[in-house]
C-alpha positions in Angstrom: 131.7 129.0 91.9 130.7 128.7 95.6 127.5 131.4 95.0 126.7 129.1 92.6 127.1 125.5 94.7 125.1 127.6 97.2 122.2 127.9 95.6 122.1 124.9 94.2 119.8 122.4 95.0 120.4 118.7 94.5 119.3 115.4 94.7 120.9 112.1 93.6 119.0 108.9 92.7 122.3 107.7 91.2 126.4 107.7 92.1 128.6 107.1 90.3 131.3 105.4 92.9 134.6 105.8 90.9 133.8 109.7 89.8 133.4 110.4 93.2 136.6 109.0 94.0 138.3 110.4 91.4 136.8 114.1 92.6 137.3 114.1 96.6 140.7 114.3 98.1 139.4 113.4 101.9 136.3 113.2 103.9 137.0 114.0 108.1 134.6 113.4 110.8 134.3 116.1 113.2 132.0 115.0 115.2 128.7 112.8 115.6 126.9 115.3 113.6 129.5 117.1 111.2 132.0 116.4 108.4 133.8 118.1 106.2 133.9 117.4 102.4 137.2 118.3 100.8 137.3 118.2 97.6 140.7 117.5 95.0 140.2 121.6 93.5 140.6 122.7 97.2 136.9 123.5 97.6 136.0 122.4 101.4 132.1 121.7 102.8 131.3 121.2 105.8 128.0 119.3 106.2 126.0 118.7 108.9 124.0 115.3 109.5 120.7 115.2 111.2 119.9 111.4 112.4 116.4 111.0 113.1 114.6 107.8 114.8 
């Protein structure tokens, strides 16, 4: 499945709030621009954030 998530490309006009609370077990800040996504099957992203002005 990760291949798969990795080639993946997508965006989201719409969320649906309580799916994605129901789907991720905890979101943890690692720094100002990093998290990591974890994710109630055990799958773990980490994500970087780019904040531009």
């Amino acid at each position: 499945m990760d291949p798969c998530l990795k080639k993946t490309i997508c965006e989201a006009r719409e969320v649906d709030n309580d799916l994605v609370r129901r789907l991720l077990q905890n979101i943890k800040v690692i720094n100002e621009e990093l998290f990591e996504i974890q994710i109630k099957s055990g799958i773990v992203k980490k994500q970087r954030v780019s904040y531009y002005d």
